[in-house]
N, CA, C and O atoms as a printed pandas DataFrame, in Angstrom:
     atom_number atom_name residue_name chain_id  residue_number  x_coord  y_coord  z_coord
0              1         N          UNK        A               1   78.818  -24.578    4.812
1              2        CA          UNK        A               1   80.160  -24.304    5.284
2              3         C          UNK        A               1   80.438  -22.816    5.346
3              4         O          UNK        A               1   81.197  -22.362    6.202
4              5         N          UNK        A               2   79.864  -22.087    4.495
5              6        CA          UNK        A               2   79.983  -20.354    4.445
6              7         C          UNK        A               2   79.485  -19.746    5.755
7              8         O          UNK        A               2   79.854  -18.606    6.038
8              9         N          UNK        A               3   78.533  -20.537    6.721
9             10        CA          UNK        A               3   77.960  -20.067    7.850
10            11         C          UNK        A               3   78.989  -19.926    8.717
11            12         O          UNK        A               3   79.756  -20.872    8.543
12            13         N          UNK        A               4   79.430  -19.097    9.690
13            14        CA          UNK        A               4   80.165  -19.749   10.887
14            15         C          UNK        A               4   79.483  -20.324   12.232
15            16         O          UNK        A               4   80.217  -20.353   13.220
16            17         N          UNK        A               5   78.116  -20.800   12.380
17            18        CA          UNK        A               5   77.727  -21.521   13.194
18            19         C          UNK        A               5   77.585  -23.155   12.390
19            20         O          UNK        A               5   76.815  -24.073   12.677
20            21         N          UNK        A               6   78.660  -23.082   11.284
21            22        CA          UNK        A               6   78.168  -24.451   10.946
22            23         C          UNK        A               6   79.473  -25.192   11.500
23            24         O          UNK        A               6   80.551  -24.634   11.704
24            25         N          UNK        A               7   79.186  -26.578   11.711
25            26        CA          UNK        A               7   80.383  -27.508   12.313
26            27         C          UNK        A               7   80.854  -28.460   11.525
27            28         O          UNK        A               7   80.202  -29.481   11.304
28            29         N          UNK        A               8   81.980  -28.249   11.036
29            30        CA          UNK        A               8   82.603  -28.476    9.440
30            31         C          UNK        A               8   82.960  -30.366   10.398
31            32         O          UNK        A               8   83.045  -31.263    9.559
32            33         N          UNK        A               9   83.056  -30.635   11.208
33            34        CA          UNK        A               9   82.728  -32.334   11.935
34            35         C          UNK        A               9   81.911  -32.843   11.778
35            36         O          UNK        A               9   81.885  -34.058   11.587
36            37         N          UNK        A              10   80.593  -31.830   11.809
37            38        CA          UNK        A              10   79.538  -32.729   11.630
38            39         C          UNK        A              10   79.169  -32.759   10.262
39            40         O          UNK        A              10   78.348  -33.639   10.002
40            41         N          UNK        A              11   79.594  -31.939    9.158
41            42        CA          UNK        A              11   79.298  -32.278    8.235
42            43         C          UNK        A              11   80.103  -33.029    7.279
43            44         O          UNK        A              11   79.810  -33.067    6.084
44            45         N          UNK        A              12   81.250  -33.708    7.849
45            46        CA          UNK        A              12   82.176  -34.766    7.500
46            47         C          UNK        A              12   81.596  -35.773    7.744
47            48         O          UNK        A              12   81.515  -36.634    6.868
48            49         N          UNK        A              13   81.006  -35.969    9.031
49            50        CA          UNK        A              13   80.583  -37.530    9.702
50            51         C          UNK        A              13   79.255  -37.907    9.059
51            52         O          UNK        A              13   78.858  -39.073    9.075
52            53         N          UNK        A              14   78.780  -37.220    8.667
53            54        CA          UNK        A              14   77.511  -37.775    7.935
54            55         C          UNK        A              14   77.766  -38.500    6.816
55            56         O          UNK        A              14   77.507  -39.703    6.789
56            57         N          UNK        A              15   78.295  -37.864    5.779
57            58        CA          UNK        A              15   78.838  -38.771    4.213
58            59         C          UNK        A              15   80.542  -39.568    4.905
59            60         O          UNK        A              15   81.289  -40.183    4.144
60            61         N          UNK        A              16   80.810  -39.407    6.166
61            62        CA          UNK        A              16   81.896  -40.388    6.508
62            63         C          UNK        A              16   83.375  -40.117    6.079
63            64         O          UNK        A              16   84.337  -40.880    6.158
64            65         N          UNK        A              17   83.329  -39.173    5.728
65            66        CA          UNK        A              17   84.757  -38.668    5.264
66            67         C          UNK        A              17   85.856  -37.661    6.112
67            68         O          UNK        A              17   85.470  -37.234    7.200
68            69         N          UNK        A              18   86.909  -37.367    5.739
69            70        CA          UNK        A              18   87.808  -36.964    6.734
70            71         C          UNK        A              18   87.421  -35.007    6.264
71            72         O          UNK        A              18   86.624  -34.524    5.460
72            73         N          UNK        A              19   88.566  -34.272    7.356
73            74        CA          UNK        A              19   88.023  -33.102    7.043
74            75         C          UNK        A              19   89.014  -32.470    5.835
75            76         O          UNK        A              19   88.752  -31.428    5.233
76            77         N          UNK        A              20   90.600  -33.585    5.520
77            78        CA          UNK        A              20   91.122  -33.147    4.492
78            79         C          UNK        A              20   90.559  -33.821    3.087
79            80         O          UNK        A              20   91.072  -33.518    2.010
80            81         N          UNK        A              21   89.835  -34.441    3.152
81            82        CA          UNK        A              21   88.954  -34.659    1.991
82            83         C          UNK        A              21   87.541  -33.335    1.509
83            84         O          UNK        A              21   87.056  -32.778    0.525
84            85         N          UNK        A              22   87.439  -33.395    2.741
85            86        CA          UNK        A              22   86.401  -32.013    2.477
86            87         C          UNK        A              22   86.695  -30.842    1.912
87            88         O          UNK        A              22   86.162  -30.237    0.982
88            89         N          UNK        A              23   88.031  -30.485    2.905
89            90        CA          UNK        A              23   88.959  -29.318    2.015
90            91         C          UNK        A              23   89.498  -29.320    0.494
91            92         O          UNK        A              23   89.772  -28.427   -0.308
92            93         N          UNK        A              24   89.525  -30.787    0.461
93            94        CA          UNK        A              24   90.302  -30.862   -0.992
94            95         C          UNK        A              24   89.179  -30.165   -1.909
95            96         O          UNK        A              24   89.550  -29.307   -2.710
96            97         N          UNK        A              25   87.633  -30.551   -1.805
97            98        CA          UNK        A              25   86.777  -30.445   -2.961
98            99         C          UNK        A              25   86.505  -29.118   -1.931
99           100         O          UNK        A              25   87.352  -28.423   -2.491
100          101         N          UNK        A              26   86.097  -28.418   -1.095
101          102        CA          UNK        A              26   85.512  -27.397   -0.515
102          103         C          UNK        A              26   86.250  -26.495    0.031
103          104         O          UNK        A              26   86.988  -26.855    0.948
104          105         N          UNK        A              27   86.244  -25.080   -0.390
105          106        CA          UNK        A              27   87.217  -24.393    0.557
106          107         C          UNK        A              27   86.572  -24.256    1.931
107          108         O          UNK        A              27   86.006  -25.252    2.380
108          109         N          UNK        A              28   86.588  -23.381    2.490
109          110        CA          UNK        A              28   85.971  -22.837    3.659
110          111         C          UNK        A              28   84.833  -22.080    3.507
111          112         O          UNK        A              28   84.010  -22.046    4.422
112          113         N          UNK        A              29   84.718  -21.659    2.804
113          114        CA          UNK        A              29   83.637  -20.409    2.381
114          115         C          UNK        A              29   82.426  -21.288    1.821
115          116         O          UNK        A              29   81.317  -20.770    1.692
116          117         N          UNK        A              30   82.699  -22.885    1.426
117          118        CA          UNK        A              30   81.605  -23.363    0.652
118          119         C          UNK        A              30   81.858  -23.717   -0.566
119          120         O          UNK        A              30   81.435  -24.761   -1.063
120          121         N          UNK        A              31   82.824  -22.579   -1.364
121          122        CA          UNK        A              31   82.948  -23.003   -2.804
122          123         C          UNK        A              31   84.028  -23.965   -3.217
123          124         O          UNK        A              31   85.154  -24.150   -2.755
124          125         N          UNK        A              32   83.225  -24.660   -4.445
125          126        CA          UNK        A              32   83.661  -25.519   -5.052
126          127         C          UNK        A              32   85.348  -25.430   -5.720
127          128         O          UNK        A              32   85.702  -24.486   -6.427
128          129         N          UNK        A              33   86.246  -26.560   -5.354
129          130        CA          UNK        A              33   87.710  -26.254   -5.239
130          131         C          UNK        A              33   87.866  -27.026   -7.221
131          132         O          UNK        A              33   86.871  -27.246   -7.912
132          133         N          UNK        A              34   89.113  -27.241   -7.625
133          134        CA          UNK        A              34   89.132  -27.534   -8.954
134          135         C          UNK        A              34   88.595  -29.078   -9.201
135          136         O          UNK        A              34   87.979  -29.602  -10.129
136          137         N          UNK        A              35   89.260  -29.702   -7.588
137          138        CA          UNK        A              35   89.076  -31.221   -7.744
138          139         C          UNK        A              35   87.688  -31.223   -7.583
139          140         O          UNK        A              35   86.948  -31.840   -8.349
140          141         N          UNK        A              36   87.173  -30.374   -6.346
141          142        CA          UNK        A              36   85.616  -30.979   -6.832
142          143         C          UNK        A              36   84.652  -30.546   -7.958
143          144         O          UNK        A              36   83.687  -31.289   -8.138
144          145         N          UNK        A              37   84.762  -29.537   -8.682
145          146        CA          UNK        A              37   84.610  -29.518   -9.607
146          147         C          UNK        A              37   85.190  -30.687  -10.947
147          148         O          UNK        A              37   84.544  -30.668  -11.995
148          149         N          UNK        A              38   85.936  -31.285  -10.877
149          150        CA          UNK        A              38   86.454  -32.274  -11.525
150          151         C          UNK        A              38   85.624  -33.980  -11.482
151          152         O          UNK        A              38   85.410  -34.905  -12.265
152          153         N          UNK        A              39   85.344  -33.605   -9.908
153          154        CA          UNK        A              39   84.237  -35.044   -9.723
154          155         C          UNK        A              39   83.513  -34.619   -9.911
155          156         O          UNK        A              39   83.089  -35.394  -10.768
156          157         N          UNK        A              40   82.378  -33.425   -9.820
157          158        CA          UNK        A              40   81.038  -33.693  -10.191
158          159         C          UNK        A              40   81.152  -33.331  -11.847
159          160         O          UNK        A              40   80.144  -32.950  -12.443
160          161         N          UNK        A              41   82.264  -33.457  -12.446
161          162        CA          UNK        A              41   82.171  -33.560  -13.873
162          163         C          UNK        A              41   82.211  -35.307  -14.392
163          164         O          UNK        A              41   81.422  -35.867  -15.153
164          165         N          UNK        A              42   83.239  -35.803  -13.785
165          166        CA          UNK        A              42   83.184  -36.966  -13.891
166          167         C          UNK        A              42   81.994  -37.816  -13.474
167          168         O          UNK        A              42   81.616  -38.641  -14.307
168          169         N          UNK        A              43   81.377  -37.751  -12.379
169          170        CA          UNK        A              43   80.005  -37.782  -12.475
170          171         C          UNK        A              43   78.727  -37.979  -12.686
171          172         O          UNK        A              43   77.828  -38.785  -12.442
172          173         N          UNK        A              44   78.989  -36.710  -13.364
173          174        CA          UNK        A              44   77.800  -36.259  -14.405
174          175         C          UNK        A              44   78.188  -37.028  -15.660
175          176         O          UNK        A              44   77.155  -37.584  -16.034
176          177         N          UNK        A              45   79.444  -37.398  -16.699
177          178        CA          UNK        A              45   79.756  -38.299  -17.676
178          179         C          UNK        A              45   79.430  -40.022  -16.969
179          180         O          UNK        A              45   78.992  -40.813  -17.804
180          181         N          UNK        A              46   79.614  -40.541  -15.624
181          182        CA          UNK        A              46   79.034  -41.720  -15.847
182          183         C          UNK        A              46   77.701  -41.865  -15.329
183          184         O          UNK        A              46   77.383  -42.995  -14.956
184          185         N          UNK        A              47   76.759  -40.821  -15.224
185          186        CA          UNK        A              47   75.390  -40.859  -14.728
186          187         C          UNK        A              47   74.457  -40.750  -15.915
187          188         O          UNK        A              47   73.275  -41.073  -15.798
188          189         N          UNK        A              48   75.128  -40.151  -17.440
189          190        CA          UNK        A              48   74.600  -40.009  -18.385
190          191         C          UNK        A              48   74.367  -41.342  -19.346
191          192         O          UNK        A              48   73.778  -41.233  -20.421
């Protein structure tokens, strides 16, 4: 997502999700937002 030849559509439609879901866990730049940091904590507690 930090690229600007990347196409923030196509990388929704693959895992099937909308692009305000993407934003929620991803800013624009790529980095990780609080919520998604919050799921891959949660996660990581039921993968253990």
């Amino acid at each position: 997502m930090g690229k600007p030849e990347t196409k923030v559509a196509d990388l929704c439609s693959e895992p099937g999700i909308t692009l305000q879901t993407l934003y929620r866990f991803v800013d624009p730049n790529g980095e990780r937002r609080k919520d998604g940091a919050r799921l891959l904590q949660r996660r990581a507690q039921v993968l253990k």
